[in-house]
C-alpha positions in Angstrom: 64.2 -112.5 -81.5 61.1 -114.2 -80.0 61.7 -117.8 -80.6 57.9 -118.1 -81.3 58.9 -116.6 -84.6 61.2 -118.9 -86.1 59.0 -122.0 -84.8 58.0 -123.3 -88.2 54.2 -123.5 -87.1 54.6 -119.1 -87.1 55.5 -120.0 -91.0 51.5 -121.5 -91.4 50.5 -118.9 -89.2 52.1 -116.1 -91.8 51.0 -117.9 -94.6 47.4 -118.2 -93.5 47.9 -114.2 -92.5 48.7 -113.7 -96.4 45.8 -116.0 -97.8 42.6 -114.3 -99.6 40.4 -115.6 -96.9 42.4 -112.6 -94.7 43.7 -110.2 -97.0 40.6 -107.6 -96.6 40.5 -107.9 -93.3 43.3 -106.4 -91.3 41.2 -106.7 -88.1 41.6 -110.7 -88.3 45.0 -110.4 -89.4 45.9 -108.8 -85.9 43.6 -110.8 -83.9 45.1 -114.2 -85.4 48.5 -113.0 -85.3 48.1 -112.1 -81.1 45.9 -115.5 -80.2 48.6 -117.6 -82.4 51.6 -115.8 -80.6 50.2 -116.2 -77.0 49.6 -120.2 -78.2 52.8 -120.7 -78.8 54.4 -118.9 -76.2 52.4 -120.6 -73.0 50.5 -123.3 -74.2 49.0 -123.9 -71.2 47.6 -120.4 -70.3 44.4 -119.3 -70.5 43.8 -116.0 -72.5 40.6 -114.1 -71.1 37.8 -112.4 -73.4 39.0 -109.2 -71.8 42.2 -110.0 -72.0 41.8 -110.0 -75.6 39.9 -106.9 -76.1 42.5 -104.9 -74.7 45.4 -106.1 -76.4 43.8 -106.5 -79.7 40.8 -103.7 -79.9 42.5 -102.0 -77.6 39.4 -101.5 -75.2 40.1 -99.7 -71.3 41.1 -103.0 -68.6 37.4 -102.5 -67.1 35.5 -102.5 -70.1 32.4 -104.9 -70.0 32.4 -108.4 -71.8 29.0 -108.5 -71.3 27.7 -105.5 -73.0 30.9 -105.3 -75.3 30.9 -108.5 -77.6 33.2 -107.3 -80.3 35.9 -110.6 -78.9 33.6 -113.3 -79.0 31.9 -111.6 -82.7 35.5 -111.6 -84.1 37.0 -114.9 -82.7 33.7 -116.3 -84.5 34.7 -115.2 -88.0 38.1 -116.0 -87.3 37.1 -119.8 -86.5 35.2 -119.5 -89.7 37.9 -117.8 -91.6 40.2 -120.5 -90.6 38.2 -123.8 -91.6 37.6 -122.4 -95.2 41.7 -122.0 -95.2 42.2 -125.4 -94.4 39.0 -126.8 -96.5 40.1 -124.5 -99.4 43.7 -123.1 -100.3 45.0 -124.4 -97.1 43.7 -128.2 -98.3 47.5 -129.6 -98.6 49.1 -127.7 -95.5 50.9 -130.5 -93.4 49.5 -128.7 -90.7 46.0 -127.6 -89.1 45.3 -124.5 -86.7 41.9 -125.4 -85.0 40.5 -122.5 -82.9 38.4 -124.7 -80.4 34.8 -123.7 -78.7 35.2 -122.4 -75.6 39.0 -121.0 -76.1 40.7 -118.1 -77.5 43.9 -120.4 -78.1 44.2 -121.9 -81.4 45.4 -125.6 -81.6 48.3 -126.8 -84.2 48.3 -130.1 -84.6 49.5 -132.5 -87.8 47.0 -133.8 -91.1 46.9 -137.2 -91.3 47.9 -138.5 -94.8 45.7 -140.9 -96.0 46.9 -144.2 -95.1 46.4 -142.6 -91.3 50.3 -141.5 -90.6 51.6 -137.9 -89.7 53.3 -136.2 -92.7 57.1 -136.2 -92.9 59.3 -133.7 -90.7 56.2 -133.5 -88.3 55.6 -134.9 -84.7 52.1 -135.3 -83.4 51.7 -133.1 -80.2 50.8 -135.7 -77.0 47.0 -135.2 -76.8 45.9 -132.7 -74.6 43.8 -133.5 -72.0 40.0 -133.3 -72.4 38.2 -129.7 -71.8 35.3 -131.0 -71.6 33.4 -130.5 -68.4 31.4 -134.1 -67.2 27.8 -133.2 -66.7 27.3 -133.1 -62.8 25.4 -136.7 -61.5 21.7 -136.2 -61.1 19.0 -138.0 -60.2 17.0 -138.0 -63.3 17.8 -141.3 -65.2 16.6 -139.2 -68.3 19.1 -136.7 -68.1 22.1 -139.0 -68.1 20.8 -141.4 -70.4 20.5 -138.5 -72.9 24.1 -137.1 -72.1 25.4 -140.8 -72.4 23.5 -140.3 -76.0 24.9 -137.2 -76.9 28.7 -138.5 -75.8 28.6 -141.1 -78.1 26.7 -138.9 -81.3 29.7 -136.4 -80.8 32.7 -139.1 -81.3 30.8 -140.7 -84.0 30.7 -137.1 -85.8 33.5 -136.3 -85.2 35.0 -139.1 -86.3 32.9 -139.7 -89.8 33.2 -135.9 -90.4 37.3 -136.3 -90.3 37.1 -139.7 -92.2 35.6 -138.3 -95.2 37.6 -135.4 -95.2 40.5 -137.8 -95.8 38.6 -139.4 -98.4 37.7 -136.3 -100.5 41.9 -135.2 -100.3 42.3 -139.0 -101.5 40.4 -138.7 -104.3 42.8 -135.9 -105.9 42.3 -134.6 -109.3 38.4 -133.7 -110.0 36.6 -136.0 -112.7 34.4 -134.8 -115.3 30.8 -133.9 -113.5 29.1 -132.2 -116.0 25.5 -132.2 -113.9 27.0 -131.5 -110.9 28.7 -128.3 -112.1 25.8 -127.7 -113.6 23.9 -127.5 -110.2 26.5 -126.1 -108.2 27.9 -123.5 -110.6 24.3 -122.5 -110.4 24.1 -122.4 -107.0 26.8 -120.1 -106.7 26.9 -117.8 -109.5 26.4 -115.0 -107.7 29.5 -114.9 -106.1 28.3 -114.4 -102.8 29.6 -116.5 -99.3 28.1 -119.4 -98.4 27.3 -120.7 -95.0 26.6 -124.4 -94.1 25.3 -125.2 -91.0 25.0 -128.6 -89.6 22.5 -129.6 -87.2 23.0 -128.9 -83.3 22.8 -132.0 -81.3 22.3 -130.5 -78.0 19.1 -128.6 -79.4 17.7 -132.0 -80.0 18.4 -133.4 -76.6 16.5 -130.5 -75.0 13.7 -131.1 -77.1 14.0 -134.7 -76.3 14.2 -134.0 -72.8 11.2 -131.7 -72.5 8.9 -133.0 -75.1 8.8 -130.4 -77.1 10.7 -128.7 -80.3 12.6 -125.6 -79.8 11.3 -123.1 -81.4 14.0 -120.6 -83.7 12.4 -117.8 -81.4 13.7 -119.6 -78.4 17.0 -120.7 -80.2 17.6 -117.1 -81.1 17.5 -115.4 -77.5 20.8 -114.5 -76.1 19.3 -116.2 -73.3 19.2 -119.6 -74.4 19.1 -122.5 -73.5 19.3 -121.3 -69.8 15.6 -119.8 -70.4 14.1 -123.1 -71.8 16.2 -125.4 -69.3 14.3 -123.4 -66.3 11.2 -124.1 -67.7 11.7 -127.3 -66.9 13.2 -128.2 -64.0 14.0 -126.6 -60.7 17.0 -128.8 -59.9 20.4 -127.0 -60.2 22.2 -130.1 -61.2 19.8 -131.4 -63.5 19.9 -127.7 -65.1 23.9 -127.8 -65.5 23.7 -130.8 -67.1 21.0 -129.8 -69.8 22.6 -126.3 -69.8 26.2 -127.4 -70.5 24.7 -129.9 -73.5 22.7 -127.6 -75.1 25.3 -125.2 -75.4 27.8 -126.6 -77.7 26.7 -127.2 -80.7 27.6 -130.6 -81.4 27.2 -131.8 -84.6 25.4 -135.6 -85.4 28.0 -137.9 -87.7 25.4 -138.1 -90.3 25.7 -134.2 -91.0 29.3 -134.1 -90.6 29.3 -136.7 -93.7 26.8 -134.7 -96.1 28.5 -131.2 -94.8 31.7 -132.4 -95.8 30.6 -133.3 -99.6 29.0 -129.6 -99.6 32.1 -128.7 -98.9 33.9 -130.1 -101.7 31.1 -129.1 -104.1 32.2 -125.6 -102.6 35.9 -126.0 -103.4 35.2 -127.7 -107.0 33.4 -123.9 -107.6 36.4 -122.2 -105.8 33.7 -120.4 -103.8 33.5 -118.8 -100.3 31.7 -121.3 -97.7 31.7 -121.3 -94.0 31.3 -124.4 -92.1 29.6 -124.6 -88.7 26.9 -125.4 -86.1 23.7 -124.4 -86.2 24.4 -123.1 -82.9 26.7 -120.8 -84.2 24.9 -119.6 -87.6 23.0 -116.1 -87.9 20.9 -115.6 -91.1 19.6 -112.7 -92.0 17.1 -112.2 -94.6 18.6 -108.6 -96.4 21.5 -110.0 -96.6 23.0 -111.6 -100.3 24.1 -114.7 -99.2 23.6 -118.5 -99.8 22.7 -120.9 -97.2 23.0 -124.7 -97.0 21.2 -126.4 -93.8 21.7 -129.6 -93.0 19.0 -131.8 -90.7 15.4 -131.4 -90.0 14.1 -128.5 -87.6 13.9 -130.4 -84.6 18.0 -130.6 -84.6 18.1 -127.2 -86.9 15.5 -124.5 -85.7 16.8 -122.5 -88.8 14.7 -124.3 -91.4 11.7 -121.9 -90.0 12.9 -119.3 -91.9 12.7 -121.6 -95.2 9.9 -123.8 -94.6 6.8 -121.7 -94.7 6.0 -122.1 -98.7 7.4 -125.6 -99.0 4.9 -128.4 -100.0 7.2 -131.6 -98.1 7.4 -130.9 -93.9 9.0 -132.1 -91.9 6.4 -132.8 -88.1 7.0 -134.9 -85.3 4.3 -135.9 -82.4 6.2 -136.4 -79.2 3.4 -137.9 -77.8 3.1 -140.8 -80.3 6.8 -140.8 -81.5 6.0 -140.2 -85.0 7.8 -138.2 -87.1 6.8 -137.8 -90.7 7.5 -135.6 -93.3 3.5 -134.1 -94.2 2.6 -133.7 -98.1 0.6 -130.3 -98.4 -0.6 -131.0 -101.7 -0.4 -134.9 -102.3 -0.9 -135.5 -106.7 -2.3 -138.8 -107.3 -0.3 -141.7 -106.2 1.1 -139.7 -103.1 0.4 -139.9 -99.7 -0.6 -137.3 -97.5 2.1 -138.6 -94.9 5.4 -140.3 -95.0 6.1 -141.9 -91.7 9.7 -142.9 -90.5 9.5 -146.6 -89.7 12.4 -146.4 -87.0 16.0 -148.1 -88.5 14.2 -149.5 -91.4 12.7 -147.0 -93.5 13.4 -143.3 -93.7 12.2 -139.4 -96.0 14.5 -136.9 -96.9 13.6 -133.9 -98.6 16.3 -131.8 -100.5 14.9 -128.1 -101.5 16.9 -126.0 -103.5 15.0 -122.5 -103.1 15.5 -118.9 -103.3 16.8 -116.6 -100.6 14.4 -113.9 -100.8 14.5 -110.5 -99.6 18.3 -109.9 -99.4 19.6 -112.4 -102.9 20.9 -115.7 -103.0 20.2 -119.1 -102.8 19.0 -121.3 -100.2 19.7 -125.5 -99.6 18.1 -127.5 -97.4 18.7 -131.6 -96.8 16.4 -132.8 -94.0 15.3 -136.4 -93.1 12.5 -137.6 -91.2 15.5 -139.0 -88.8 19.0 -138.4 -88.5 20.1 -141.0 -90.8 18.2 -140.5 -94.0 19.8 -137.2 -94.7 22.8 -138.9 -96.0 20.8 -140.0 -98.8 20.0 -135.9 -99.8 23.6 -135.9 -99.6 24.1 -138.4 -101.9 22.1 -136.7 -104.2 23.6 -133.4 -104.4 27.0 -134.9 -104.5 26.9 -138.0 -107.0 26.9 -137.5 -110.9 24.6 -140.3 -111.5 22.1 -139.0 -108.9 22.2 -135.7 -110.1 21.8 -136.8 -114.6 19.2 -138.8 -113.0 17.5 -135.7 -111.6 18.0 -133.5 -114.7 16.1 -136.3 -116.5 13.4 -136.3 -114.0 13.0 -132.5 -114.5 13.0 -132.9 -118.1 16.1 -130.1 -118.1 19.2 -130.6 -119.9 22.9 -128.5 -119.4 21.9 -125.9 -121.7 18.5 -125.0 -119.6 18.6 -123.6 -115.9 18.3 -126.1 -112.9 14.1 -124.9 -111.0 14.3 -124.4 -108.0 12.6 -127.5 -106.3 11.4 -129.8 -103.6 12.3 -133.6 -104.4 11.2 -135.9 -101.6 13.5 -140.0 -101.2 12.5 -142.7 -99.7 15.5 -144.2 -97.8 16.2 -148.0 -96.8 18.5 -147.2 -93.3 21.4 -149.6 -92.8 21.9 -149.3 -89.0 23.6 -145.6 -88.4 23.0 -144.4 -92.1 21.0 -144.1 -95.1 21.4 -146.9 -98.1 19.5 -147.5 -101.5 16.8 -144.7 -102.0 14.8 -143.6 -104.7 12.9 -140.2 -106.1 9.5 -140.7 -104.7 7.9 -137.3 -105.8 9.4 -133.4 -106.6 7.3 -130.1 -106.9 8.9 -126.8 -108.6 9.3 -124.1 -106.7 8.4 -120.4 -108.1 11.6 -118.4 -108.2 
């Protein structure tokens, strides 16, 4: 017998095999199984796309990656399928599988428990070394000030995003929320899968770099961000560099802590959600299917799709530095503008709307910076906050939750969002 099959990590990989999340699809089953076999058995290789497609969809040895993208469509889902396991009947395994970016190897590696030690009977793995590849020097001091940025955005998110996840398994049994299940079992009463897609932190260093937002037309072309990175400069280093940070859809920490609470709201409704990067999320309209974006559009070109009828936008002038969130139709005692005032005083707007065309339900938490989003995340995940927006919308648990715009004003504490208030709302015909 293989002795990859009595390891006990093949005992999670079975066990995940058998969950709900893969029981209807026998395709991932088979994929999961190979990549977690080949992991065990030669850590250290390297499995290739191609390699992959052969053994798995059994495609000829010279078949071509480039025009045949069935790997890199199913290794997506599979990374998907595998962070609602752990975020959802998987939540007390001793043990994660992580399918990074980048590989077709999945990573096993121990849960912390909450007071920050491995679980019993388990071993942390010595850290593997970083496959991250350094951005090649250059002579523009704006391109490594911006990676230097970026470096430091990604640790922070990472580690916040981790934190709270060891907060919310702390927490243990669920309390009596009456307005939040209100909301949420709303939200997700129509049983269909949810994605949640954080903001993409290398789409908002390109726009930093060049002065200019990406538009979701640009962010959608299988040629980005090489296309936009050309545009801009000539220099092959300098187009590495932007190139390689662009591409990986890193998440900012402020996003990883409201994407996180979603994701509790999503296991408190024992419903289907999907965690990622903007980078790696694909909407479309005909299909039934509830979205959650996190960030404003400059970070996540996805709120295009949302945005057009919405009466609080979010706008930013590179040349002044401004950004605001604009008031379409300001009532009286409203301004027309809501301008950040940089580390001191933030906007966030949280729009529950419908998904139209294709069914479902569509949430959006942006700030005016990165920080004040925190504070939409509050909202949407905090009893109080939420009885104190059924009272504002004169709606009580027997009547159905509008769909609606509500705009906060945020006080910013260094890195995040902390009092705010309820500054103005406008319903939203469903």
């Amino acid at each position: 017998m293989d002795a990859s099959l009595t390891d006990p990590r093949w005992a999670l990989v079975d066990r995940v095999v058998a969950s709900p999340s893969f029981q209807s699809s026998p395709r991932q089953q088979e994929l999961f199984r190979y990549l977690a076999l080949r992991a065990l058995q030669d850590p250290p290789a390297v499995v290739s796309e191609s390699q992959v497609g052969v053994a798995v969809f059994h495609r000829p040895p010279d078949y071509d990656t480039s025009v045949d993208t069935i790997v890199r469509v199913q290794v997506s889902q599979l990374r998907k399928k595998l962070e609602h396991y752990f975020l959802s009947e998987g939540r007390d395994e001793p043990m994660q599988i992580d399918l990074p970016r980048g590989s077709y190897l999945p990573v096993f590696h121990p849960r912390s428990r909450v007071d920050g030690t491995a679980p019993s009977g388990l071993t942390a793995a010595p850290a593997a070394a970083s496959t991250a590849v350094p951005p090649s020097p250059t002579a523009d001091p704006r391109v490594r000030a911006l990676t230097a940025l970026l470096v430091v955005v990604v640790a922070a998110g990472a580690w916040l995003g981790f934190d709270n996840l060891r907060l919310r398994q702390r927490a243990g049994a669920a309390r009596e929320r009456p307005y939040l299940d209100h909301f949420w079992g709303q939200f997700f009463e129509n049983h269909v899968p949810t994605q949640i897609a954080m903001s993409d932190g290398g789409v908002l260093v390109l726009a930093e770099a060049r002065e200019r937002s990406v538009t979701l037309s640009e962010y959608r072309t299988a040629s980005y961000p090489r296309v936009v990175v050309e545009a801009m400069t000539t220099d092959p280093k300098e187009q590495a560099a932007l190139v390689r940070s662009a591409s990986r859809g890193f998440t900012p920490p402020n996003d990883a802590v409201v994407a996180h609470e979603a994701a509790s709201m999503c296991l408190r409704q024992d419903a289907l959600c999907h965690l990622l990067s903007a980078r790696d999320l694909r909407i479309n309209l005909a299909t039934p299917e509830n979205v959650i974006l996190l960030g404003h559009k400059r970070a996540n070109p996805w709120l295009e799709l949302f945005e057009g009828g919405m009466n609080f936008r979010y706008a930013f002038d590179d040349t002044k530095r401004w950004a605001t969130i604009e008031n379409e139709s300001p009532q009286a005692g409203e301004a027309a503008s809501y301008r950040a005032d940089w580390g001191r005083r933030g906007y966030c707007v949280v729009a529950y709307l419908p998904k139209r065309g294709g069914g479902g339900n569509v949430l959006l938490v942006f700030g005016v910076d990165l920080q004040s989003v925190e504070a939409g995340g509050h909202l949407i995940s905090d009893e109080r906050a939420m009885e104190a927006l059924h009272t504002r919308l004169g709606i009580g648990l027997g009547a159905r939750v509008p769909y609606v715009e509500v705009l906060l004003q945020t006080k910013l504490q260094g890195n995040a969002a902390g009092d705010y208030q309820v500054i103005a709302h406008r319903l939203v015909k469903g």
